[in-house]
C-alpha positions, 0 to 999 in steps of 0.5 A, a space after each residue: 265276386 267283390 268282397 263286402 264293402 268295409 262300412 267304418 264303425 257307427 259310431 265314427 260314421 256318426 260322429 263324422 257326419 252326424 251334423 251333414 247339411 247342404 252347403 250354401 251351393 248345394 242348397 241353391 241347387 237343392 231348392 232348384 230340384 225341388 222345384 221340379 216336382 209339384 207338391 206332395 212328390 217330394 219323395 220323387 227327389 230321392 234320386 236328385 238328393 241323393 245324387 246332390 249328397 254323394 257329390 259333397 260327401 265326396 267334394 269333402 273327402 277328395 273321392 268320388 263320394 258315397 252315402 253314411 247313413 247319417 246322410 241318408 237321414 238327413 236327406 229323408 228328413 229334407 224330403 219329408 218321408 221315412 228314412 227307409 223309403 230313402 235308403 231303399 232307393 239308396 241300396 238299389 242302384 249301384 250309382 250309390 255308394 254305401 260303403 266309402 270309396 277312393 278318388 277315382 271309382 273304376 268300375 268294370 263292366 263284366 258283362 257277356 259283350 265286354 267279357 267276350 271282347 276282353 274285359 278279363 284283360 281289363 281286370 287282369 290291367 287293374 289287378 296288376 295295378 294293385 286293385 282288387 275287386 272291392 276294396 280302395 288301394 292303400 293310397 285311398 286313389 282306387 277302389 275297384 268294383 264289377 258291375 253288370 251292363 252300363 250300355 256300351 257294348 258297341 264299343 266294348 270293353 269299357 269301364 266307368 271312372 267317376 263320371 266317364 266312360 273309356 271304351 274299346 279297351 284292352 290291356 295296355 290302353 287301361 294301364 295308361 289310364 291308370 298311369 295318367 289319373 295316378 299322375 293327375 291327368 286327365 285321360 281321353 274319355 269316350 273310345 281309346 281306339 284310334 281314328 273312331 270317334 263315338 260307336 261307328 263301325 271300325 272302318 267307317 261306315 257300311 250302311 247310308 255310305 251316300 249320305 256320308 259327308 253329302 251336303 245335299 239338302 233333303 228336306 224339299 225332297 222329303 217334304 219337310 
């Protein structure tokens, strides 16, 4: 298991980002989630808000983000509502960072599908990469964390980075998405498996092969 997350000391955090509030962007958008929700459920916002927090926490620290405390105040007091109600939603889905995290967040799936299909490969890649599970490397470019199904696993092994998914990994295909955020690029997301475009069978299709590339209108048929 990943070691806890190293949280900085209170009061850094604080006087880091005691004073957090929406930039002028955020606001605008803010206000436009809000919106979505009729009076009195504000508290539905709590996921949107939080979302909306990490994000410029992490547009200010070049990471992908995470949620001080102090943040998690600020957005149970936008929203009306005790500061517990928040920071439950806060602590129960994983999307949320508690603890500071490097630019890129590379989370492996290390559930039965992907670990049947090589995920321990995957870790073994990110390991020798200098990751170690639950911690951010020394250059503050990687943090590394195991996490439970992300829903993938038609083309497992996969990780999540940030915002993408890279699927039907092994060992050498992680190394170079490594290799390639490290330099700045940006890697090809999605399957890195040659000639397979989303989740469809390795080796095309096997089931409505007739209807495959078919331009034959059905609709008159079916009576729609």
């Amino acid at each position: 298991m990943a070691d806890a997350p190293n949280i900085p000391d209170e009061a850094e955090v604080r006087a880091r980002w005691g004073n957090f509030a929406w930039t002028d962007e955020n606001q605008k958008k803010a206000n436009e989630i809000l919106a979505r929700y009729p009076k009195g459920r504000e508290q539905s916002c709590s996921i949107p808000f939080l979302d909306l927090a990490q994000r410029q926490v992490g547009a200010e620290t070049q990471t992908q983000g995470w949620l001080p405390v102090p943040v998690i105040e600020f957005v149970a007091r936008q929203l009306g509502v005790a500061y517990m109600r928040i920071y439950e939603v806060a602590t129960f889905y994983t999307m949320f960072n508690l603890a500071p995290v490097g630019r890129y967040h590379v989370q492996v799936c290390g559930t039965t599908p992907c670990m049947l299909r090589g995920s321990d490969d995957v870790l073994a890649a990110c390991k020798n990469k200098g990751l170690i599970k639950g911690k951010t490397t020394p250059d503050g470019l990687f943090t590394l964390t195991e996490v439970e199904c992300m829903g993938n696993c038609a083309s497992a092994p996969m990780v999540q980075i940030n915002d993408d998914n890279y699927e039907d990994l092994d060992y050498d295909r992680t190394v170079t998405i490594l290799e390639a955020l490290a330099r700045g690029e940006s890697p090809k997301t999605g399957t890195q498996e040659p000639g397979r475009h989303t989740v469809e069978p390795l080796g095309g299709p096997t089931t409505l092969t007739a209807m495959v590339g078919d331009n034959h209108d059905y609709r008159g048929e079916w009576g729609a």
